[in-house]
GUVOLO-616524 format. One record per residue: x, y, z negated of N, C-alpha, C in turn; residue in three letters; residue number from 1. Coordinates in steps of 0.02 Angstrom, whole numbers, plus 50000, padded with zeros to 5 digits. Example, Ala and Ser with C-alpha at 12.3 -4.5 7.8 and 13.67 -1.06 7.14 Angstrom:
    nx    ny    nz   cax   cay   caz    cx    cy    cz resn resi
 50660 49716 49610 50615 49775 49610 50660 49835 49610  ALA    1
 50642 49888 49646 50684 49947 49643 50645 50002 49606  SER    2
REM end
This chain:
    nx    ny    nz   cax   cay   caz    cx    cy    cz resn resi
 50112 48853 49774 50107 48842 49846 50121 48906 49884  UNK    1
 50100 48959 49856 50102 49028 49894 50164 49068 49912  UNK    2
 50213 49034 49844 50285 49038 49817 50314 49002 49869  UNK    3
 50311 48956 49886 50354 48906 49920 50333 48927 50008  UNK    4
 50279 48961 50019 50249 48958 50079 50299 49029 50117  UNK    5
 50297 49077 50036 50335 49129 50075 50408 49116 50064  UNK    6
 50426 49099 50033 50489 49087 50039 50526 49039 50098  UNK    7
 50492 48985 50110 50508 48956 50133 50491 48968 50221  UNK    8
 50474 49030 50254 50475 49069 50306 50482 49124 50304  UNK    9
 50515 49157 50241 50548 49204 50241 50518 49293 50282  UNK   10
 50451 49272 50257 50393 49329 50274 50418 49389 50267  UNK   11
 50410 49402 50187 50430 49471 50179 50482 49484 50181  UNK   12
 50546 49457 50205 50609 49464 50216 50629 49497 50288  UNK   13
 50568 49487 50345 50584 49498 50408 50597 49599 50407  UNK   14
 50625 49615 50480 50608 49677 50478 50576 49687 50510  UNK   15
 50511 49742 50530 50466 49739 50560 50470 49815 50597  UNK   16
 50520 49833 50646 50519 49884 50663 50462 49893 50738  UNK   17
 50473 49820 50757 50425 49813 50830 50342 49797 50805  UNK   18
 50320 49821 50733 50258 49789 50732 50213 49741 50742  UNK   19
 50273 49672 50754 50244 49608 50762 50202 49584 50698  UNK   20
 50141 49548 50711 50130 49522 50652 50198 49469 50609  UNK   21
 50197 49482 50567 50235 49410 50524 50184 49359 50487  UNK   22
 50134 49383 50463 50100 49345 50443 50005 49366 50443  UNK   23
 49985 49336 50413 49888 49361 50445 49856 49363 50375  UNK   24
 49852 49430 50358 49813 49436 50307 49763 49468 50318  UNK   25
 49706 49444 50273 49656 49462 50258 49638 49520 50195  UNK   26
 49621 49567 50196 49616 49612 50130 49539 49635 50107  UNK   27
 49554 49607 50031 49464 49625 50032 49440 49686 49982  UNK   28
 49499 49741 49974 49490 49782 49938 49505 49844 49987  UNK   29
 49501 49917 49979 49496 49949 50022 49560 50020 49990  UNK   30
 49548 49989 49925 49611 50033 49914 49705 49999 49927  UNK   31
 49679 49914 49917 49730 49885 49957 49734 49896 50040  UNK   32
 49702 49896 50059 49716 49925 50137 49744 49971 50149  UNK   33
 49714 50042 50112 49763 50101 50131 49820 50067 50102  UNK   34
 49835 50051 50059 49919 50056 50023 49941 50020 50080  UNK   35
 49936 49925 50079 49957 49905 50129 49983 49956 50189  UNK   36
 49922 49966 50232 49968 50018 50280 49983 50058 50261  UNK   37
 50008 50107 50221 50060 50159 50192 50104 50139 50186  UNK   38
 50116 50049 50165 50201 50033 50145 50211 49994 50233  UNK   39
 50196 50034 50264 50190 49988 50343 50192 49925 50371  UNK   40
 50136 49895 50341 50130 49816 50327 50045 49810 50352  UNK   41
 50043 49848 50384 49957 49861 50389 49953 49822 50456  UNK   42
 49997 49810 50510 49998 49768 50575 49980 49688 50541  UNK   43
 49988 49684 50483 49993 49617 50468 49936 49582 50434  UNK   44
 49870 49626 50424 49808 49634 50420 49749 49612 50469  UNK   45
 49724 49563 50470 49683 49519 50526 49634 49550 50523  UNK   46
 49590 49559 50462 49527 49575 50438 49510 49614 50357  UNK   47
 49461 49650 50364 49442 49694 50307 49371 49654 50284  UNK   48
 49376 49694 50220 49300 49700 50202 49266 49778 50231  UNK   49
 49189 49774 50227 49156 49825 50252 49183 49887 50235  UNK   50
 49207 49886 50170 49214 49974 50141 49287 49997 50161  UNK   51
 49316 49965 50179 49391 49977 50191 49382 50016 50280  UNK   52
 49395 50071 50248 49372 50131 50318 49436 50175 50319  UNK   53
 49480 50152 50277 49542 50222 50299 49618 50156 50284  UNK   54
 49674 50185 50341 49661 50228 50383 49611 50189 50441  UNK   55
 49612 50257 50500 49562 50235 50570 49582 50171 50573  UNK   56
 49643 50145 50593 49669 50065 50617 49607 50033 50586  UNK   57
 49585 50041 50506 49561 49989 50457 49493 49974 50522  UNK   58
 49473 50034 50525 49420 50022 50563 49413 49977 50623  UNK   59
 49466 49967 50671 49449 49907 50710 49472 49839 50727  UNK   60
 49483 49827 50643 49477 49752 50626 49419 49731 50603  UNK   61
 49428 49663 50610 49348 49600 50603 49344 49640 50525  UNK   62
 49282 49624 50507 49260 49644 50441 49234 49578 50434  UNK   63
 49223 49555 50357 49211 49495 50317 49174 49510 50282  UNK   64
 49102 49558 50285 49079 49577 50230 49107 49607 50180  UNK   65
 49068 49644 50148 49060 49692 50099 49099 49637 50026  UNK   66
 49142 49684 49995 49201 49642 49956 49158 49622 49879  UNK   67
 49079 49650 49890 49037 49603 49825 49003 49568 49865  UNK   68
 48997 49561 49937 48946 49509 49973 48973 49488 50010  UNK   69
 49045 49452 50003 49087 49399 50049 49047 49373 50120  UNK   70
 49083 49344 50160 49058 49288 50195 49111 49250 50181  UNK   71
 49128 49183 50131 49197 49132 50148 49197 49112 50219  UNK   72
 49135 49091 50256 49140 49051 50324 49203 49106 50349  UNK   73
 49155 49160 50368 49190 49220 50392 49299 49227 50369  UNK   74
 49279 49224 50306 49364 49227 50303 49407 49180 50298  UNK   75
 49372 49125 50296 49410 49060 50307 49401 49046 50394  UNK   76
 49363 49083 50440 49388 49065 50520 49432 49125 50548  UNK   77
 49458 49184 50488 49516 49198 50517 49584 49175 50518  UNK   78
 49578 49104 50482 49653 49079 50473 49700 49119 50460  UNK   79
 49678 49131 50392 49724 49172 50371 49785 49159 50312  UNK   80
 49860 49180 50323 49907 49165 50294 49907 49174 50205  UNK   81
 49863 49235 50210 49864 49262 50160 49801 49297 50141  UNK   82
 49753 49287 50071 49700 49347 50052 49728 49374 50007  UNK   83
 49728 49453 49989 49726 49500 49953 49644 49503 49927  UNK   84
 49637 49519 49895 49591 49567 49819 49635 49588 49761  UNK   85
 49566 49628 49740 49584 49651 49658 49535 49640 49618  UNK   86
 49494 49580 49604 49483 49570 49559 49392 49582 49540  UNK   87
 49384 49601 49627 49299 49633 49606 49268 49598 49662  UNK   88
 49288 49527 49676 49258 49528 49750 49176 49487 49727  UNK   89
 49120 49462 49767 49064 49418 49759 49056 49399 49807  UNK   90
 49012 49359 49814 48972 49345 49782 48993 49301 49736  UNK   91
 48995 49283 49655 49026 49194 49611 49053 49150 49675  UNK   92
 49022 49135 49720 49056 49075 49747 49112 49075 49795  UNK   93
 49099 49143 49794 49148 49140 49879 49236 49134 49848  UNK   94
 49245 49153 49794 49301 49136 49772 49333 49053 49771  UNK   95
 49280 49029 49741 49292 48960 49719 49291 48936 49809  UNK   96
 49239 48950 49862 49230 48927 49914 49322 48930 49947  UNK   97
 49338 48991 49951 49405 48994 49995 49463 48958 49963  UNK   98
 49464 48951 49904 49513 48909 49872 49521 48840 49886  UNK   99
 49446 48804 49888 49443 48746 49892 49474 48724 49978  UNK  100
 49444 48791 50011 49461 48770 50091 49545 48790 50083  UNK  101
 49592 48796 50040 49669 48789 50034 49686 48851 50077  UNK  102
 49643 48904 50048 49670 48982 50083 49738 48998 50013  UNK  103
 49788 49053 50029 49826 49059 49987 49793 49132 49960  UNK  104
 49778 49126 49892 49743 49210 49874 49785 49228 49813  UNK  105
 49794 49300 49831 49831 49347 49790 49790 49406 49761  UNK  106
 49811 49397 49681 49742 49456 49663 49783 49519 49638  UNK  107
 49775 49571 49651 49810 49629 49626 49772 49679 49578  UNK  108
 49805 49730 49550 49772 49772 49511 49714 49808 49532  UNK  109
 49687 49850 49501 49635 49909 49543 49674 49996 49556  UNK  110
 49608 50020 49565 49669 50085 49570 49603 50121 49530  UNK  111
 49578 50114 49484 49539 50169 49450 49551 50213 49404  UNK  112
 49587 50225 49378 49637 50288 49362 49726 50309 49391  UNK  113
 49760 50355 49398 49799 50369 49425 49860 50333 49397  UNK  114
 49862 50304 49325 49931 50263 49320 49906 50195 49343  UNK  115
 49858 50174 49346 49835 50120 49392 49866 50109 49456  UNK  116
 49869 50148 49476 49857 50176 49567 49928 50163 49593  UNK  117
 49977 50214 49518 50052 50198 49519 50089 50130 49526  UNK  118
 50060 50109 49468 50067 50018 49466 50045 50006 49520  UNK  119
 50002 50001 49560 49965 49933 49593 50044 49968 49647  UNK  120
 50052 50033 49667 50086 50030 49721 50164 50008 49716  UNK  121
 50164 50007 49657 50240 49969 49625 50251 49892 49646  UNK  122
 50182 49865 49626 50191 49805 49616 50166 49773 49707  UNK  123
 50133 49820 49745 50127 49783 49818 50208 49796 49850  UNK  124
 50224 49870 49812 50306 49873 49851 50363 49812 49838  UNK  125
 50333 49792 49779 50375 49737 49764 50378 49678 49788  UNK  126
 50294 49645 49804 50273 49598 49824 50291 49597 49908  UNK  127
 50301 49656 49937 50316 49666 50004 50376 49674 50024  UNK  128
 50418 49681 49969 50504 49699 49966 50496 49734 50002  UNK  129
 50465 49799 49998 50466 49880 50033 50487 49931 49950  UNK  130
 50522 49883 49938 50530 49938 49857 50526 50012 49875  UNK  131
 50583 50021 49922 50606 50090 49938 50556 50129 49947  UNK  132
 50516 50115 50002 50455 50160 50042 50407 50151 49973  UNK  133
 50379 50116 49954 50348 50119 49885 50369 50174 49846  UNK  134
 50421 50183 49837 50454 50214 49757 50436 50302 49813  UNK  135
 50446 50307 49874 50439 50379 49914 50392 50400 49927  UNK  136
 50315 50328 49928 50247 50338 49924 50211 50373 49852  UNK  137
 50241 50346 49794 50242 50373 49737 50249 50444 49722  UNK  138
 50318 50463 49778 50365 50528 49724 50301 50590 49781  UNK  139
 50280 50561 49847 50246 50607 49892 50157 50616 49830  UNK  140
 50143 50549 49816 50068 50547 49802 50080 50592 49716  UNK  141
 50157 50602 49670 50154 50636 49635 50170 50704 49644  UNK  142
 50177 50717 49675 50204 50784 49712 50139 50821 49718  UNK  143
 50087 50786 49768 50020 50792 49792 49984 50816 49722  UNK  144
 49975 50766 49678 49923 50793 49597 49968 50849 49579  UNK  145
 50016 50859 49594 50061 50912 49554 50022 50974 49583  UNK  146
 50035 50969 49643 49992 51030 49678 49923 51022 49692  UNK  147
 49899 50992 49673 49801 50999 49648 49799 51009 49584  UNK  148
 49830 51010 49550 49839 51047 49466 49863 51125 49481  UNK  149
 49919 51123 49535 49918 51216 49524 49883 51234 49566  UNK  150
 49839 51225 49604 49812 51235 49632 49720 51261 49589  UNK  151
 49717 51214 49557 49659 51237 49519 49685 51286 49452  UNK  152
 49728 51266 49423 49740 51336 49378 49759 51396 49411  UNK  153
 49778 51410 49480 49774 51476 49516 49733 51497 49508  UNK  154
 49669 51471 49519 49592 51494 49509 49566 51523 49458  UNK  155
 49585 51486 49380 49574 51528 49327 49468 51506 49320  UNK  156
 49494 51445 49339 49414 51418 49339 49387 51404 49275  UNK  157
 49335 51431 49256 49323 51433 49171 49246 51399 49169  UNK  158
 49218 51419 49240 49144 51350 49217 49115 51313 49224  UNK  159
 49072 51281 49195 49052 51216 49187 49000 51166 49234  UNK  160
 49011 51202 49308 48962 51179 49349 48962 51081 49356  UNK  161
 48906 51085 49341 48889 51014 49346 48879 50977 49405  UNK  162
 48905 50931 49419 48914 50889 49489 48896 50816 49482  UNK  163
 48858 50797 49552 48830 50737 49545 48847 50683 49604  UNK  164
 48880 50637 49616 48879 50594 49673 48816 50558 49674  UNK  165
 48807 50560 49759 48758 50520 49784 48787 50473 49843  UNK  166
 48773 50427 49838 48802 50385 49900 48738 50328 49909  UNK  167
 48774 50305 49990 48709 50281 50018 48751 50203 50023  UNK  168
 48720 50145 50005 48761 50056 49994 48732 50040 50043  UNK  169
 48746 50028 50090 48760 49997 50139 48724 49895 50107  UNK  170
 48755 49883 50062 48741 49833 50043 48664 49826 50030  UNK  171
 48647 49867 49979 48573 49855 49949 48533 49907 49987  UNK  172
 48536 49953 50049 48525 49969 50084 48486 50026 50050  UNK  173
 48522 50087 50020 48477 50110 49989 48520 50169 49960  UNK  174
 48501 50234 49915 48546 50284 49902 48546 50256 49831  UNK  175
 48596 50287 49789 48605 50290 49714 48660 50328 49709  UNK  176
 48656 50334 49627 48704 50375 49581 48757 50355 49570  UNK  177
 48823 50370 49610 48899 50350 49606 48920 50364 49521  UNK  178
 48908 50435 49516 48936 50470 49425 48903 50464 49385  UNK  179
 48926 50489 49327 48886 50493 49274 48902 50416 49217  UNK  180
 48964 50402 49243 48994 50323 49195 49073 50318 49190  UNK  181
 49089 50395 49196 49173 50390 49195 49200 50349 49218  UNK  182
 49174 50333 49286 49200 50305 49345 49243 50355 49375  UNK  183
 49294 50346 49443 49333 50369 49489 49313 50434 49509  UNK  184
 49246 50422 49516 49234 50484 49547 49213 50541 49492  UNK  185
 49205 50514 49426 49191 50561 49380 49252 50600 49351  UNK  186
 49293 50569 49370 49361 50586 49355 49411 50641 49411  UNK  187
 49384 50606 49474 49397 50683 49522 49352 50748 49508  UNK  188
 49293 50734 49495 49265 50780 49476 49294 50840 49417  UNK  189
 49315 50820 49368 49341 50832 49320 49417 50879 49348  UNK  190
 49432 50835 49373 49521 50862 49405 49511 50907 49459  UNK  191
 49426 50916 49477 49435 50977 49531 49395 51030 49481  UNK  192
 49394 51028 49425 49376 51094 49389 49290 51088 49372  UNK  193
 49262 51018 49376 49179 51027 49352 49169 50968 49302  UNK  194
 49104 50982 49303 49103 50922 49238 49041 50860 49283  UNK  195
 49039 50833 49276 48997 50777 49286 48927 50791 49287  UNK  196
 48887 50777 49310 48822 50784 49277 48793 50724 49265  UNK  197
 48754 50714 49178 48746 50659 49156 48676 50650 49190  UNK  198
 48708 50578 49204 48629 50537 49226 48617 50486 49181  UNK  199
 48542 50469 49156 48524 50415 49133 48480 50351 49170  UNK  200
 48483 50357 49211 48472 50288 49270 48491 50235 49236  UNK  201
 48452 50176 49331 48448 50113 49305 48530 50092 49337  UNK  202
 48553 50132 49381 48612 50117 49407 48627 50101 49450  UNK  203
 48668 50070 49520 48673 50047 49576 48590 50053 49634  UNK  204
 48548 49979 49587 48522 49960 49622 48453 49999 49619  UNK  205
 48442 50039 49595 48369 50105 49610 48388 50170 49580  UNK  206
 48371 50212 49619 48386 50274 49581 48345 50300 49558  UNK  207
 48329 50344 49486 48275 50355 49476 48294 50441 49491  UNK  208
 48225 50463 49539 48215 50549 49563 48194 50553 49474  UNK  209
 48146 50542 49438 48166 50574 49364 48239 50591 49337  UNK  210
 48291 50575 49346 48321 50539 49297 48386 50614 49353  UNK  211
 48354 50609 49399 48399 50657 49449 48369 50706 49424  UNK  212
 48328 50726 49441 48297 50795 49402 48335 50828 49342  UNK  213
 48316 50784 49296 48343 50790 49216 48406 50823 49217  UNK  214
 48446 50772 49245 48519 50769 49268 48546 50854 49294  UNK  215
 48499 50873 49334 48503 50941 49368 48569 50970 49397  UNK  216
 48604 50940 49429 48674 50948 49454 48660 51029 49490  UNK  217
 48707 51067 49478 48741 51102 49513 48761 51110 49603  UNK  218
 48785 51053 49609 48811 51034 49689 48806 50964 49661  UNK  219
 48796 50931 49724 48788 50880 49750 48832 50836 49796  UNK  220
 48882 50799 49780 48942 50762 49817 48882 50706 49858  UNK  221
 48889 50727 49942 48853 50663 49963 48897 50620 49995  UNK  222
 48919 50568 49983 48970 50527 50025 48943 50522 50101  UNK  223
 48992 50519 50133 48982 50530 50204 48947 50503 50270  UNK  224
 48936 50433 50249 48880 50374 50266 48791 50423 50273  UNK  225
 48781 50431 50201 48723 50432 50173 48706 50500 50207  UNK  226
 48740 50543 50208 48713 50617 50234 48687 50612 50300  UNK  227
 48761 50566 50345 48769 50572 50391 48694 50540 50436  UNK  228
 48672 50498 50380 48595 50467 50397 48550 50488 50410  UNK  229
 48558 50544 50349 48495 50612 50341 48492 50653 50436  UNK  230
 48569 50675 50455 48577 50708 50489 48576 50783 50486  UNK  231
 48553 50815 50428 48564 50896 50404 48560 50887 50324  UNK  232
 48577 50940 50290 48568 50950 50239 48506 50966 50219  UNK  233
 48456 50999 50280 48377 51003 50226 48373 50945 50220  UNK  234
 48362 50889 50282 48328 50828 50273 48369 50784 50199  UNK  235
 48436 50794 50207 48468 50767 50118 48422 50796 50070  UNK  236
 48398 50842 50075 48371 50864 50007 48293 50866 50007  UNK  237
 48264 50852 50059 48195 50864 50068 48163 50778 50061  UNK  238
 48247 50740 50078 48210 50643 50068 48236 50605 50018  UNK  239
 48292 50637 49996 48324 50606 49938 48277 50582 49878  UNK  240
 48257 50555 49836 48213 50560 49789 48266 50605 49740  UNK  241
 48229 50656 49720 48239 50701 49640 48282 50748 49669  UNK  242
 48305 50763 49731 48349 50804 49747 48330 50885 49750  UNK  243
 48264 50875 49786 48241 50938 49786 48211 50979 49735  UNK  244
 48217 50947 49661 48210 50976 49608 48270 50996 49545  UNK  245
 48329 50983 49596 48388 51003 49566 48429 51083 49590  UNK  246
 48457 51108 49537 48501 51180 49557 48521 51144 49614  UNK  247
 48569 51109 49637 48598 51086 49708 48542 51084 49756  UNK  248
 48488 51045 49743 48446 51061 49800 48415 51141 49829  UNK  249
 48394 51161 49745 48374 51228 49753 48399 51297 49806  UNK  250
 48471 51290 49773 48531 51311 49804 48550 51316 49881  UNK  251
 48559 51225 49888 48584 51203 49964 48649 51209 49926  UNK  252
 48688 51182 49890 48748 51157 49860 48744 51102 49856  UNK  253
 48731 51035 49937 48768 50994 49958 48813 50996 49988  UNK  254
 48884 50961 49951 48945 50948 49990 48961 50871 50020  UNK  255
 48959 50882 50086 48995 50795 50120 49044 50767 50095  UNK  256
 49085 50706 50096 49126 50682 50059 49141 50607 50083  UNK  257
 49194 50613 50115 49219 50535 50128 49211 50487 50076  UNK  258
 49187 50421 50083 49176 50407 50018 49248 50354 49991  UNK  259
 49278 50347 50046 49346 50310 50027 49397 50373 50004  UNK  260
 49381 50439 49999 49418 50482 49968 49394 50483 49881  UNK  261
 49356 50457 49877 49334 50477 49783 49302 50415 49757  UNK  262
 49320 50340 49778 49309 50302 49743 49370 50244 49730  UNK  263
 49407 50292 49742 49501 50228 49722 49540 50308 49697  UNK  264
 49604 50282 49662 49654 50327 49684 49700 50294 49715  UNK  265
 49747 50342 49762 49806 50323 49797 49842 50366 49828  UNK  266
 49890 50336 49896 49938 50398 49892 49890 50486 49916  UNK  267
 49843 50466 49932 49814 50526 49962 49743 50601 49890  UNK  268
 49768 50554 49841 49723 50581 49791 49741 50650 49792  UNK  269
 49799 50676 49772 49826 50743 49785 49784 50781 49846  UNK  270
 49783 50767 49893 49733 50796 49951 49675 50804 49933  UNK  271
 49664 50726 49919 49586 50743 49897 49564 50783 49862  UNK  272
 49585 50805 49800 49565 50830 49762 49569 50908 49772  UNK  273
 49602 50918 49825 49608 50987 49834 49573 51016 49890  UNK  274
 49524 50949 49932 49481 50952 49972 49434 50978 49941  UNK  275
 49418 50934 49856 49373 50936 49828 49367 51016 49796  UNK  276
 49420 51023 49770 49412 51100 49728 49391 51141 49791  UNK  277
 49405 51162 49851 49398 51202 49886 49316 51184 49904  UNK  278
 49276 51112 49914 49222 51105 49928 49167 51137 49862  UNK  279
 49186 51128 49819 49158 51127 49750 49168 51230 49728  UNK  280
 49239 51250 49721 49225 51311 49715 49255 51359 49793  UNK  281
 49185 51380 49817 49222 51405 49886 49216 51473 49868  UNK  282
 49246 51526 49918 49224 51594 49886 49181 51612 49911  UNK  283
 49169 51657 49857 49090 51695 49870 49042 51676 49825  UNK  284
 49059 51624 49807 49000 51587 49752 49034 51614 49679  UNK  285
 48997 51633 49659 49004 51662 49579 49019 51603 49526  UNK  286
 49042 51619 49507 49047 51555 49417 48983 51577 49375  UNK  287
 48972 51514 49365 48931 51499 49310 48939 51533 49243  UNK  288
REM end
């Protein structure tokens, strides 16, 4: 049906130099949003989910809930031509819900490691017949890691400071431990020259201040929500549970951190990561 729907109005065929919509999609992933608008297809975007915060545009479209706590009502009254995901949305039903109401849904890859990131943007350039701008989004976003790799071997960075994400969910209304599961962000970590710091937590939904302690990070990645809550860095470290018994707390080696910068990759990882090395080793601070 989805086959015949675009073909047969000839969607992705139009040219879109005046930024008309062509068609009304809905996107419920946030690393599909940036790409979307990177391959300049982002006018054609009705509504987001909550976490989809970059670029600014993302921000003042309807939101549909948080892409593990759907609303279907919600994205089935944007009449929409088209849903995007990748594959992580919730709540169980809301999938089965929009299907049945005869929405057209398209599921795409993730972007959690960097040949991931490559693919997914291959395959939306394809799906968008933007091959071209795709294949130039690629050669810029490889260009970018090229230079956050020389960029950290300039440095001659030899130690092992341990780093910990904290982020604040919006969903379960509450802080927890992003790292420590060779997740996305354990992996920027890594590519900006530190090592992770292991946590043994319950995970997402409580954080244990033991388990932070133990852990004893170095610096402290706070995504940008959660700090921004605190309002200073004592109060981050004086309310956090387990914070103030870590080298990072000890210290005051909290760093802020967009949190749509270190939980996907895409074309902007190269930046990021060189946001990150410069946040992580600034001068003046000695090596470990």
């Amino acid at each position: 049906m989805l086959a015949s729907l675009l073909i047969s109005c000839g969607r992705f065929g139009n040219k879109e130099m005046d930024g008309a919509k062509d068609m009304r999609i809905v996107c419920l992933s946030k690393q599909l949003t940036e790409m979307v608008f990177a391959l300049g297809k982002g006018h054609n975007i009705v509504a987001v989910d909550l976490s989809s915060t970059y670029p600014d545009s993302a921000k003042l479209l309807k939101t549909v809930g948080y892409h593990r706590a759907l609303s279907a009502e919600s994205i089935i009254a944007m009449n929409p031509d088209l849903v995007i995901h990748s594959n992580d949305i919730g709540p169980e039903n809301v999938l089965p819900q929009i299907t049945k109401a005869g929405l057209n849904i398209k599921a795409f890859g993730g972007a959690n490691t960097i040949d991931s990131a490559r693919l997914l943007l291959k395959e939306l350039g394809s799906f968008f017949k933007v091959e071209k701008t795709a294949d130039s989004i690629l050669a810029k976003m490889n260009t970018g890691l090229a230079a956050a790799a020389d960029s950290l071997q300039s440095r001659h960075i030899t130690d092992s400071t341990r780093v910990m994400i904290i982020h604040f969910g919006l969903r379960n209304n509450n802080y927890f431990v992003m790292s420590g599961r060779n997740g996305v962000g354990d992996k920027m970590i890594r590519l900006a020259g530190c090592t992770p710091a292991l946590y043994d937590g319950k995970g997402a939904r409580e954080m244990s201040p033991e388990a932070v302690a133990v852990a004893n990070p170095d610096i402290i990645i706070a995504t940008d929500y959660g700090y921004d809550k605190m309002g200073s860095m004592d109060k981050f470290i004086a309310s956090v549970p387990g914070v103030a018994l870590t080298n990072a707390g000890k210290n005051k080696r909290i760093v802020r951190f967009e949190e749509h910068d270190i939980v996907y990759f895409g074309p902007r990882s190269g930046e990021n990561i060189i946001k990150l090395i410069n946040l992580l080793h600034p001068p003046g601070i000695a090596a470990k």
